[in-house]
ZADO-1210 file (C-alpha; in nm, 4 decimals, padded with zeros to 6 digits):
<atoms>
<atom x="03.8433" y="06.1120" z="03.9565" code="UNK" pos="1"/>
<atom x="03.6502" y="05.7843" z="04.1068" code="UNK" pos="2"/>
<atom x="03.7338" y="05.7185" z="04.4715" code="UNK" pos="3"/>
<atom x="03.6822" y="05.3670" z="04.5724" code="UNK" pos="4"/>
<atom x="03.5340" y="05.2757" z="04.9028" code="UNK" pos="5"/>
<atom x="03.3982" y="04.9118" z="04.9602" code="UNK" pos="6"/>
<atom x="03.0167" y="04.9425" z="04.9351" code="UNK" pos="7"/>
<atom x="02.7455" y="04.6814" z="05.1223" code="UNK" pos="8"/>
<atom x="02.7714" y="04.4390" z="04.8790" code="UNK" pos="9"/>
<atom x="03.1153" y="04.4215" z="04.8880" code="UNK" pos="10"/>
<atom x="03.0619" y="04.3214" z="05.2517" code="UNK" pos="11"/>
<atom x="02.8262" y="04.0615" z="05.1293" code="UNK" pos="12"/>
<atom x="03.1110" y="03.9210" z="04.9115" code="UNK" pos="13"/>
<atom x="03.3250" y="03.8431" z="05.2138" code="UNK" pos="14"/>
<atom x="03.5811" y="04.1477" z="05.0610" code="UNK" pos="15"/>
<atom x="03.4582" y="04.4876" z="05.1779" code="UNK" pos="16"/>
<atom x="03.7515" y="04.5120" z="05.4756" code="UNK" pos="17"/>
<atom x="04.0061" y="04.4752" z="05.2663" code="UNK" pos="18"/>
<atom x="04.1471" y="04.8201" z="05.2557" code="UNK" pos="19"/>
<atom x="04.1277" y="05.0322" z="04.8820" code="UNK" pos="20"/>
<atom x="04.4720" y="05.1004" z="04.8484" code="UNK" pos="21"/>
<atom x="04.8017" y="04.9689" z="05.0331" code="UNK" pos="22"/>
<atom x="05.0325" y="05.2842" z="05.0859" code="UNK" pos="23"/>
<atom x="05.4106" y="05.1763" z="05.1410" code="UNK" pos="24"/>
<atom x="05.7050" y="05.4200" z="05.3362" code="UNK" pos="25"/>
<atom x="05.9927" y="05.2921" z="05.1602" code="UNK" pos="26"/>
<atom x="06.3338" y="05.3705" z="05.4571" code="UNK" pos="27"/>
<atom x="06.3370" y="05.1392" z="05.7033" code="UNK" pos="28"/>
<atom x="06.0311" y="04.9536" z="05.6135" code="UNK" pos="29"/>
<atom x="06.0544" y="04.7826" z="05.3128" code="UNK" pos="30"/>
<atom x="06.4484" y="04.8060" z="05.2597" code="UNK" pos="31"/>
<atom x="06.6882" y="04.7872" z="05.5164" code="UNK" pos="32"/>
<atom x="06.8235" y="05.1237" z="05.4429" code="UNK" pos="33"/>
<atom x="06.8715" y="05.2850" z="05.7700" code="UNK" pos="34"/>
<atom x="07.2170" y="05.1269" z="05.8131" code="UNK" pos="35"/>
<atom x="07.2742" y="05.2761" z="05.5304" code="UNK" pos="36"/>
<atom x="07.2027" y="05.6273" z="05.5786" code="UNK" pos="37"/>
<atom x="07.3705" y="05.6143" z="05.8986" code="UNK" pos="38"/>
<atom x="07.7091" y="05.4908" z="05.7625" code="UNK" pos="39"/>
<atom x="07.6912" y="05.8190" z="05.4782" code="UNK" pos="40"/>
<atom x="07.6171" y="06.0521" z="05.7490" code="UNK" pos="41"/>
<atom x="07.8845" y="05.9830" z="05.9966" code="UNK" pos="42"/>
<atom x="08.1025" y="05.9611" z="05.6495" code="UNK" pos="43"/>
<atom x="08.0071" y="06.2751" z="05.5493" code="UNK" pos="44"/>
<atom x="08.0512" y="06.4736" z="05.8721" code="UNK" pos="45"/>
<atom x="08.3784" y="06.3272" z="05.9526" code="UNK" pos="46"/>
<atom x="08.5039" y="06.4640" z="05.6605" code="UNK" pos="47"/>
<atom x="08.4135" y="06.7773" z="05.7496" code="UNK" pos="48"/>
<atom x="08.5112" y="06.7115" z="06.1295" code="UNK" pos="49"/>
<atom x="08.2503" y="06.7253" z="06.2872" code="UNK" pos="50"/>
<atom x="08.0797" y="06.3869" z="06.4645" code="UNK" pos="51"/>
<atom x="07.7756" y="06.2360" z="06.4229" code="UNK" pos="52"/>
<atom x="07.5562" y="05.9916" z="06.6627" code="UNK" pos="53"/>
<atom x="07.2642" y="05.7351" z="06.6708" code="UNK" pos="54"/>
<atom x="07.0742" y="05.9553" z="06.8246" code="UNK" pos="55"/>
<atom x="07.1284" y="06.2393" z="06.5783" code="UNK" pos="56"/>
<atom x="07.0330" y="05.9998" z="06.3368" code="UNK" pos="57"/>
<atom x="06.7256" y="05.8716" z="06.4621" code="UNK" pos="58"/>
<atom x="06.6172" y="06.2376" z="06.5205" code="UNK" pos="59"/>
<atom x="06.5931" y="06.2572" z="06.1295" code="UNK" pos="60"/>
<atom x="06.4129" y="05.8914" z="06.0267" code="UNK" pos="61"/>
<atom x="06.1635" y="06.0088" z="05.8139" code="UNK" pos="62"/>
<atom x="06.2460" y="06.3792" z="05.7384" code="UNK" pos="63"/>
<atom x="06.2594" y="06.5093" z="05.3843" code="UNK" pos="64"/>
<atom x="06.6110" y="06.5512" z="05.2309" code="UNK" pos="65"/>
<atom x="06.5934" y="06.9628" z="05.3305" code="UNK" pos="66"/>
<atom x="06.5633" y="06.8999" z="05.6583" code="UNK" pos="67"/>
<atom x="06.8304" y="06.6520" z="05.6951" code="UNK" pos="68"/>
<atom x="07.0888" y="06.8411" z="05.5356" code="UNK" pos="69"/>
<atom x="06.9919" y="07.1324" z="05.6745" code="UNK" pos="70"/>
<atom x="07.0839" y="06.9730" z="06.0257" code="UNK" pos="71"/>
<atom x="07.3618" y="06.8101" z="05.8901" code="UNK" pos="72"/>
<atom x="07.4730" y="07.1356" z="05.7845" code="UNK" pos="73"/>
<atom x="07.4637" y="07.3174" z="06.0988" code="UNK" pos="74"/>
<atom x="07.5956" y="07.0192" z="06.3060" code="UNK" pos="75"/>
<atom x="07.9187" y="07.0496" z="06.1113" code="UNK" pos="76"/>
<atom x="07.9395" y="07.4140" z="06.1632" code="UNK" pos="77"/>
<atom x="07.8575" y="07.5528" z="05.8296" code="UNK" pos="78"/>
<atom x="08.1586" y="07.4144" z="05.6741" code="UNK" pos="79"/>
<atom x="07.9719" y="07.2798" z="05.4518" code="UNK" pos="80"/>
<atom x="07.6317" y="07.4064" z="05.2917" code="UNK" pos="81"/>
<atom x="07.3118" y="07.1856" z="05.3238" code="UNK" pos="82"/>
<atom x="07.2875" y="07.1719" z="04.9424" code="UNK" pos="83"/>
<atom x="07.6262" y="07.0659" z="04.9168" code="UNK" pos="84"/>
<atom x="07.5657" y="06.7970" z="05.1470" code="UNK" pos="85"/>
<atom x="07.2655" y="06.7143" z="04.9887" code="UNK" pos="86"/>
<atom x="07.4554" y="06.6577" z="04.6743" code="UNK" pos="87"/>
<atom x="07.7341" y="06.4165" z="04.8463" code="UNK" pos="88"/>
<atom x="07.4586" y="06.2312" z="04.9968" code="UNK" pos="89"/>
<atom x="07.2311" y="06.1587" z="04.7009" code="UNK" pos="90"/>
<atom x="07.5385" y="06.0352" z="04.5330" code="UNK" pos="91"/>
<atom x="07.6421" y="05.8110" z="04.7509" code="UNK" pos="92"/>
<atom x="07.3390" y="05.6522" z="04.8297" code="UNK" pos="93"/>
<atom x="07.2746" y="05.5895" z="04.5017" code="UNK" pos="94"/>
<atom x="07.5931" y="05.3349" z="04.4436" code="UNK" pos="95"/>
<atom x="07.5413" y="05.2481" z="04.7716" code="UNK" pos="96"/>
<atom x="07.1326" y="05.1474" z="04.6815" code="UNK" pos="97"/>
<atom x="07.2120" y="04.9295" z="04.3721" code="UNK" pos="98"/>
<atom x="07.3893" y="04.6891" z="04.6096" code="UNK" pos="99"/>
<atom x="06.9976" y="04.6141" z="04.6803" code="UNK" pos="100"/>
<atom x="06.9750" y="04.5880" z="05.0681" code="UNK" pos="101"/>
<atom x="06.7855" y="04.3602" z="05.2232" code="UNK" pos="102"/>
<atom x="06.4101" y="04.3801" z="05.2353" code="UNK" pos="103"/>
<atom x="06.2562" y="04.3875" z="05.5681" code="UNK" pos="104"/>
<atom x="06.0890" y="04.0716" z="05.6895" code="UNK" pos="105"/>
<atom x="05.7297" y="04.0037" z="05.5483" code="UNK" pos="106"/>
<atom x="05.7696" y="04.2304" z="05.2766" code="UNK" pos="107"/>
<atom x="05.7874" y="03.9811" z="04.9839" code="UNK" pos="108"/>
<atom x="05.4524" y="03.7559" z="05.0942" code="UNK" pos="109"/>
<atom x="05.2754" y="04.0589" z="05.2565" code="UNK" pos="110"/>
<atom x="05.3010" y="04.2143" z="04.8411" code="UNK" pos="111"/>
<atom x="05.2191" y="03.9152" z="04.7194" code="UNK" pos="112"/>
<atom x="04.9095" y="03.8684" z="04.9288" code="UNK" pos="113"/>
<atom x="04.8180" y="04.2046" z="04.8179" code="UNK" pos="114"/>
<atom x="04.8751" y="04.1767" z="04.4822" code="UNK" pos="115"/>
<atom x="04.6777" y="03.8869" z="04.4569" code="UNK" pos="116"/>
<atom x="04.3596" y="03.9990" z="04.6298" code="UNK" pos="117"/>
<atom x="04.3894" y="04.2956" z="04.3248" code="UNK" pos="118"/>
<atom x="04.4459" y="04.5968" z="04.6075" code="UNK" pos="119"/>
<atom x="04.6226" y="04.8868" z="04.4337" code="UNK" pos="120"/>
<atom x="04.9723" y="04.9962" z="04.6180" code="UNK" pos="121"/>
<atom x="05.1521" y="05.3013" z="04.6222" code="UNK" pos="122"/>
<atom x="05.5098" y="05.3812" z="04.7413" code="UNK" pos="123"/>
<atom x="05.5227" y="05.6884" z="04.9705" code="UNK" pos="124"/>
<atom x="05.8683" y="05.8235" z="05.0461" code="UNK" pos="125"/>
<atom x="06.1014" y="06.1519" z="05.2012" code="UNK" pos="126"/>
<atom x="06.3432" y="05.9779" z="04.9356" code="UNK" pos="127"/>
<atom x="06.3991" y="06.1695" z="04.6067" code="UNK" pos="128"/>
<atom x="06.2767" y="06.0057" z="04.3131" code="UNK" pos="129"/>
<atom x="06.6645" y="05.9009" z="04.2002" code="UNK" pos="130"/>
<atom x="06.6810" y="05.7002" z="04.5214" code="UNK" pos="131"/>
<atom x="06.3657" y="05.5621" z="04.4916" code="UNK" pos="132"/>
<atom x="06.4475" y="05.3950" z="04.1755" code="UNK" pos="133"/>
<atom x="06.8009" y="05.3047" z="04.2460" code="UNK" pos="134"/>
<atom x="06.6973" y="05.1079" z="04.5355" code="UNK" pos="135"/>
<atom x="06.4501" y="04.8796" z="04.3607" code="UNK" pos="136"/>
<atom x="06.5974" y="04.7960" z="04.0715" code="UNK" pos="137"/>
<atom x="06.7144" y="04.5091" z="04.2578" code="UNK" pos="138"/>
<atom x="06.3603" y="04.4059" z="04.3393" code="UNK" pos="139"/>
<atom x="06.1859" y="04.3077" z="04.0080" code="UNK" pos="140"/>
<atom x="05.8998" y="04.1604" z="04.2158" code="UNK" pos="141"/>
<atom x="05.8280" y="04.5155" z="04.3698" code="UNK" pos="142"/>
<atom x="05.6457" y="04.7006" z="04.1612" code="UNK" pos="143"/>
<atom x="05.3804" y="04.9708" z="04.2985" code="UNK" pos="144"/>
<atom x="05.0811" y="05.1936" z="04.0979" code="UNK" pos="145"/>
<atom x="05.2209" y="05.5079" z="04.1950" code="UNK" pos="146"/>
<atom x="05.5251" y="05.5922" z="04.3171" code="UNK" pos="147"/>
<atom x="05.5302" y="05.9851" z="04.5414" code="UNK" pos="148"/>
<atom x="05.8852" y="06.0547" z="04.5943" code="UNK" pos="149"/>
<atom x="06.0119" y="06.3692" z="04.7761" code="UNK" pos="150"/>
<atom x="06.1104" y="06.5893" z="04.5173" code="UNK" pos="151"/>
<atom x="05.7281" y="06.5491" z="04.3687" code="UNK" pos="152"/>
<atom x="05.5382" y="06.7424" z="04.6778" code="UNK" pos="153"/>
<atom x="05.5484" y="07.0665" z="04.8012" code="UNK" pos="154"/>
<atom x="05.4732" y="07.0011" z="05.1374" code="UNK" pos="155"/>
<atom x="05.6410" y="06.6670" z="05.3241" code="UNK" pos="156"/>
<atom x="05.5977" y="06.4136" z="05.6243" code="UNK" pos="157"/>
<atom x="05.4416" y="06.5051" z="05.8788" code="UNK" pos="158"/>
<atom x="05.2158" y="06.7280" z="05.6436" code="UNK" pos="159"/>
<atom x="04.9667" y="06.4903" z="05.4736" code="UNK" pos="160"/>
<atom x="05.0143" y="06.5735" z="05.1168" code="UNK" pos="161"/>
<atom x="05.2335" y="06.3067" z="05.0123" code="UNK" pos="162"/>
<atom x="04.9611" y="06.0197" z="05.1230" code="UNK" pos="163"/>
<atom x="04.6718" y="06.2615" z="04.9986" code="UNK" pos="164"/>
<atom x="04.8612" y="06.2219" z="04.7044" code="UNK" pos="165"/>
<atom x="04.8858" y="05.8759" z="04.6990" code="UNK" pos="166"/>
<atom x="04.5550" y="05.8121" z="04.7841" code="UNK" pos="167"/>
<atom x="04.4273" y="06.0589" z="04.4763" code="UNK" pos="168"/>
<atom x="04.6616" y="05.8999" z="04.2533" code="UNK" pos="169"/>
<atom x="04.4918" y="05.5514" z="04.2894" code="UNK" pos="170"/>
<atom x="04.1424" y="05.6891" z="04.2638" code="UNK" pos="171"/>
<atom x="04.1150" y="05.6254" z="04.6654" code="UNK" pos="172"/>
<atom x="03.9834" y="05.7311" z="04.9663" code="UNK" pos="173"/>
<atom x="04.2126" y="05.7511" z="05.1672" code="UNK" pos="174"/>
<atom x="04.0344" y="05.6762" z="05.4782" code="UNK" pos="175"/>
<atom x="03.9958" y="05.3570" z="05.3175" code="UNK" pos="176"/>
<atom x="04.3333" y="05.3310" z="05.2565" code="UNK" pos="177"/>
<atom x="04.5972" y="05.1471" z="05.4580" code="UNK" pos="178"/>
<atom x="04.8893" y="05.3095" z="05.5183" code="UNK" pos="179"/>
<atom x="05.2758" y="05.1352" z="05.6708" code="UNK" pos="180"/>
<atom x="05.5027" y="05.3330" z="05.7854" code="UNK" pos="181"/>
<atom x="05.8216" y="05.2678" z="06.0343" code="UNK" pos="182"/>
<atom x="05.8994" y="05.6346" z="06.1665" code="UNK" pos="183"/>
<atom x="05.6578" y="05.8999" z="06.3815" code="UNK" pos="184"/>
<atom x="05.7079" y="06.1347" z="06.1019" code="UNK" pos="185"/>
<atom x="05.5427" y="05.8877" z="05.8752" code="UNK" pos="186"/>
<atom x="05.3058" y="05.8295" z="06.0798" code="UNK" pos="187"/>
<atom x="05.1781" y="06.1616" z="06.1616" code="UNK" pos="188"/>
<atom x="05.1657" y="06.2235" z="05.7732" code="UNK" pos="189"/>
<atom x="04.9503" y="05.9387" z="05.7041" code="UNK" pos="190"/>
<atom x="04.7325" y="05.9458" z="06.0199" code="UNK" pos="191"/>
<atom x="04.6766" y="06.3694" z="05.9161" code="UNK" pos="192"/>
<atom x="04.5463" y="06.2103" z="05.6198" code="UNK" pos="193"/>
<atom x="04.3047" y="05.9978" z="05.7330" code="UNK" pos="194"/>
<atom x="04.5289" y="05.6568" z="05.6434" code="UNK" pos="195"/>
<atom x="04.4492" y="05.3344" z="05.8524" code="UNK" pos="196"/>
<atom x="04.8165" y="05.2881" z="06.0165" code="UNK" pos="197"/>
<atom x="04.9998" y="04.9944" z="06.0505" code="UNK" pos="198"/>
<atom x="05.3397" y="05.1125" z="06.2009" code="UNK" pos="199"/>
<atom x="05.6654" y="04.8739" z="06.2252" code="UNK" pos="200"/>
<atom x="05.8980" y="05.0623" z="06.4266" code="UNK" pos="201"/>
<atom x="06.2645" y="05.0614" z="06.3076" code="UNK" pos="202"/>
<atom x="06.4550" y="05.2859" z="06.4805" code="UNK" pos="203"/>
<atom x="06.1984" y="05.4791" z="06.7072" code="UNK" pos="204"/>
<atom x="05.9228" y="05.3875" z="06.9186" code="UNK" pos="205"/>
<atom x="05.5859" y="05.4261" z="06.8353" code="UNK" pos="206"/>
<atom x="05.2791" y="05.3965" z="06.9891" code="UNK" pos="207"/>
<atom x="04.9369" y="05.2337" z="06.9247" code="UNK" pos="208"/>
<atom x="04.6534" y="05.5223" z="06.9015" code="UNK" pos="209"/>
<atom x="04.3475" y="05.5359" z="06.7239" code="UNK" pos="210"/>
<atom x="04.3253" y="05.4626" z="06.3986" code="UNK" pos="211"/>
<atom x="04.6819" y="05.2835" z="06.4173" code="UNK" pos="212"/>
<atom x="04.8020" y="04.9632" z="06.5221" code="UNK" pos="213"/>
<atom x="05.1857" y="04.8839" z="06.5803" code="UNK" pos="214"/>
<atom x="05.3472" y="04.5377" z="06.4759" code="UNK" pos="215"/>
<atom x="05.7253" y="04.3828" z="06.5380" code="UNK" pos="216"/>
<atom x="05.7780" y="04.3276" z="06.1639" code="UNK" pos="217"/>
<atom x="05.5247" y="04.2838" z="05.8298" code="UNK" pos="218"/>
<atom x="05.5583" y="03.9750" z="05.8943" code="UNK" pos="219"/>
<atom x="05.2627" y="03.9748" z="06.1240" code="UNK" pos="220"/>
<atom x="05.0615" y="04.1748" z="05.8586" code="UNK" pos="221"/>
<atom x="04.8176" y="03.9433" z="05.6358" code="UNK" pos="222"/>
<atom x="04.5102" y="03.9461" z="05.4662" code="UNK" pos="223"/>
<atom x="04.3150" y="03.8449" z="05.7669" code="UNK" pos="224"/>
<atom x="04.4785" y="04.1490" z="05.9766" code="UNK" pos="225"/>
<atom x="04.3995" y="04.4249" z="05.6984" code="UNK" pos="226"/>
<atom x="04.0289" y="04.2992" z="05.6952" code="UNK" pos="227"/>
<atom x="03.9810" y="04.3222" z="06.0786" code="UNK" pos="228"/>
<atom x="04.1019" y="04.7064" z="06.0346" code="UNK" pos="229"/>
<atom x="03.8326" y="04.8162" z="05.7977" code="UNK" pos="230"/>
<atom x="03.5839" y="04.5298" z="05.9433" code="UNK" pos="231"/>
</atoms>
């Protein structure tokens, strides 16, 4: 496979920082989904009367759907199994996606910028494949070169397989690669993997490190900004 990294005359053409490949989280950073997820939750565990919190919530942004019904499991006492669970919440989420929520700020003209300077993007997610598609079928402008869903790796966020992926799937390298992500799970995956970071907290904090730079909302993402990461 050919891995693309910008080469010196690149540079000379004014286009070498632009990073090889634009790798997307999808939760909480494109689509306003969070909300969402938090509604089925509390849903789902007061039916089995138990209660659920923000904070239990936030404790889970970004996890793969084991994990999360795993906990939600145990947090209602076993009364219901995590693949049970797992089964009430892909189902709901899925009606609950093709309502299309809202994409995040920036999203729409940070794609298009993209798309028009010809730099590959890839959608990243803990979601399952099902979700993945329910939720953009709304969004006929967002397309993406490769999609890695949850169900497609063996290993998730924080492990860096599903942005090695990513990256191999578009022929990249993925320290070339620019990777945006809204949760510290995310980020630890792509930053294990050698992404660029550009990290748009949603519902926890994150920190500016190296190799990672942290932003209000993709709407202070452009061109200009992706260049001065690889300059």
């Amino acid at each position: 496979m050919t891995v693309f990294a910008p080469s010196d005359s690149a540079f000379d053409r004014g286009t070498a920082a632009l990073p090889a490949a634009a790798l997307f989280d999808m939760d909480g950073l494109l689509i306003d989904t969070e909300p969402l997820w938090f509604s089925i939750e509390t849903e789902i565990l007061t039916e089995f009367g138990a209660s659920w919190t923000e904070n239990d919530h936030a404790s889970l942004v970004g996890s793969s759907l084991a994990v999360a019904t795993a906990y939600l499991s145990k947090r209602c006492d076993g009364r219901a199994s995590a693949s049970e669970i797992a089964d009430l919440l892909m189902s709901r989420m899925a009606v609950a996606l093709h309502d299309a929520p809202p994409l995040r700020p920036g999203v729409t003209t940070l794609v298009g910028e993209l798309d028009s300077a010809g730099v590959p993007k890839a959608l990243v997610s803990s979601s399952a494949r099902t979700l993945i598609d329910a939720a953009l079928v709304g969004f006929t402008d967002l397309t993406f070169d490769a999609v890695v869903a949850g169900d497609a790796v063996t290993n998730h966020k924080p492990h860096p397989e599903p942005y090695l992926t990513a990256a191999a799937m578009l022929g990249a390298d993925p320290r070339w690669c620019v990777a945006f992500e809204d949760s510290p799970t995310g980020v630890a995956s792509a930053g294990a993997a050698g992404c660029m970071v550009v990290a748009v907290p949603s519902v926890v904090a994150i920190d500016p490190a190296d190799r990672r730079v942290v932003v209000r909302s993709l709407e202070e993402v452009d061109l200009d900004l992706l260049r001065s990461l690889f300059h």
